[in-house]
N, C-alpha and C positions, 0 to 999 in steps of 0.2 A: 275178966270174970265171966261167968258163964250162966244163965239163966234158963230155968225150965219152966215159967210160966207158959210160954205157947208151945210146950211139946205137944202134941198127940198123940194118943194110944189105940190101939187098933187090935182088935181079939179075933182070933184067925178059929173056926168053928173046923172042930175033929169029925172024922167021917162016921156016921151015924147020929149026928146032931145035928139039934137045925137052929140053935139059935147061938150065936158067936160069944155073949157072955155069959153062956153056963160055961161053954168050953175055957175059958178063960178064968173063972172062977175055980174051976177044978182041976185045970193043969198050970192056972198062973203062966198064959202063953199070951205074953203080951209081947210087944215091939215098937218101942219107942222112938221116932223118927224126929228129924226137926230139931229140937234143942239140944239131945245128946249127941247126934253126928257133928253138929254146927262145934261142938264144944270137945270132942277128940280131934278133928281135926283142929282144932285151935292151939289144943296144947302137944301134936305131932309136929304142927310149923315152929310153934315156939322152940320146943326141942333140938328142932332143927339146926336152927338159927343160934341157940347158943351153943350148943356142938362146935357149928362150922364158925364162930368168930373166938371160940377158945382156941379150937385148931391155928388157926391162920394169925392167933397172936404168939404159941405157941411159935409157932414156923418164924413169922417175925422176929421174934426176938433172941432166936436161937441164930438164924441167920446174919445179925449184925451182933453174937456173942464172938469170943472167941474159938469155940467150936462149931460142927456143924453137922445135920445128918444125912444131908442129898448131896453131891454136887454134878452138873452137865459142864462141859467147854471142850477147849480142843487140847490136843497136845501136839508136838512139834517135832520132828524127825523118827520117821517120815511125818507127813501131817496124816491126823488120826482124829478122830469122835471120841471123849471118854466120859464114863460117866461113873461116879463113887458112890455108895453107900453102904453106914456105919451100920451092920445087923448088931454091935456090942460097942460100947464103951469105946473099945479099946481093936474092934475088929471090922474089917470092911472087906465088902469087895470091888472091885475096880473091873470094868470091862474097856477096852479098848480096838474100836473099828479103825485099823487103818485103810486109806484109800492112796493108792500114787500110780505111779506110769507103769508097774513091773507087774501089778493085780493087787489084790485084795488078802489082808490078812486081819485075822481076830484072837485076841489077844484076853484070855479071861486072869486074873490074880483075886487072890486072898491077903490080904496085908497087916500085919500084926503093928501095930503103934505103942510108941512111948512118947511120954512127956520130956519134954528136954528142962532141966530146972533153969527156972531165971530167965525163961524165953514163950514168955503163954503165947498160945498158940501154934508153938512151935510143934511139930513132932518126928520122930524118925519111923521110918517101915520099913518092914520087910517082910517076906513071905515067899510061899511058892504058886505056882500058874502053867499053865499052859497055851501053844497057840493053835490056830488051824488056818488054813485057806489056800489060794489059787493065782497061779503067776503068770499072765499073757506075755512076758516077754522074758529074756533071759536075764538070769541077774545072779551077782555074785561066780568069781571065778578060781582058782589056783591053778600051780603050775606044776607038771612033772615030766621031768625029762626033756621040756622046753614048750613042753605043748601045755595047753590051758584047756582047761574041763570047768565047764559050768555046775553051777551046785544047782539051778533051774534054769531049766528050759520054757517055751513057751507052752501053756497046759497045767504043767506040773501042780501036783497038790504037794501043800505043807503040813505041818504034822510033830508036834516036840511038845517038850516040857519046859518051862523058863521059872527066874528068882527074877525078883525085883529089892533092891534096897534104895532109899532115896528118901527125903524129908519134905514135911509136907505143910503149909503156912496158911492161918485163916486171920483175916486183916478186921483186926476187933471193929466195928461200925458200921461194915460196909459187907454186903455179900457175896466176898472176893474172896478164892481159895485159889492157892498158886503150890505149884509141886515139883523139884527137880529130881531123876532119880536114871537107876542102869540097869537095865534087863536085860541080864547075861541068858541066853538061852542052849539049849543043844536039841537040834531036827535031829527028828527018829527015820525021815524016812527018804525017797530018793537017793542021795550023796549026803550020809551022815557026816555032821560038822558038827563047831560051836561054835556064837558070835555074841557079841551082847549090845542090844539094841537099847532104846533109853531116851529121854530128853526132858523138856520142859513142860510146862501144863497149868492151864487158866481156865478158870472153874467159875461158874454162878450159883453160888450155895440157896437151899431151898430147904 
């Protein structure tokens, strides 16, 4: 509750007057200090504060639902950084940093979801993506005429389009989201190919 018994008011005098409450009187220029700042900011913190504990019950409780709208963790061949989140219902996007010994790739998807019946939490995806990045050593080879040719060299940049389809599981109680899935891709650039990449994936939903 907020009280303006000890506000004070203070009448700021217009130029060509000399006394503060005629001016005051005839433009109503007052400024009240002391009890009404004490009392905006009182109900700006309050504000505040139930915002930020609706949110974060919000996020609680959604996080040990069956669904979820954040997730961070790793994924698993190559080892990777990924991170989920739901812009729809029904639609996400997924980014994916891999790190290993041949260089750096990234990995962006769109991933379209359905409900599996009779399996809550369950869902399947799919959708389309792209990747980018940079290879310090050579990787990947075939063979013609008996000789073998690299699809990267050391340097090399990457560069394609990739699908993703695979299913995706959030463990009702707990803020565990786990994903198995295959990212068939085709590189635009270099030595055009197609391979499909893919694996497992452990999630800390938020």
């Amino acid at each position: 509750m907020c009280y303006f018994n000890n506000a004070q008011s203070y009448a700021f005098p217009l130029a060509g007057e000399t006394g503060g409450s005629l001016a005051a009187k005839q433009f109503g220029i007052i400024f009240c200090f002391s009890g009404k700042t004490v009392c905006m900011k009182t109900w700006i913190t309050t504000a505040c504060i139930v915002a930020g504990l609706a949110i974060a019950g919000q996020t609680q409780a959604q996080s040990l639902g069956s669904t979820y709208r954040t997730a961070l963790g790793v994924k698993f061949w190559p080892a990777g950084i990924t991170v989920k989140h739901f812009v729809k219902n029904n639609r996400a996007l997924e980014g994916i940093g891999y790190f290993w010994n041949h260089g750096f790739r990234f990995t962006g998807l769109y991933e379209f979801h359905g409900d599996i019946n009779g399996a809550p939490g369950l869902k399947w995806y799919a959708g389309p993506g792209f990747h980018t990045g940079v290879y310090n050593d050579r990787w990947g080879y075939y063979k013609r005429r008996g000789d073998r040719y690299y699809y990267y060299e050391e340097g090399d940049f990457s560069l394609g389009v990739d699908g993703v389809l695979g299913l995706d599981y959030k463990f009702k109680g707990a803020p565990i989201n786990i994903s198995l899935d295959i990212q068939p891709y085709v590189e635009l650039v270099g030595s055009p190919h197609m391979d499909v990449w893919g694996g497992a994936a452990v999630r800390f939903t938020f």
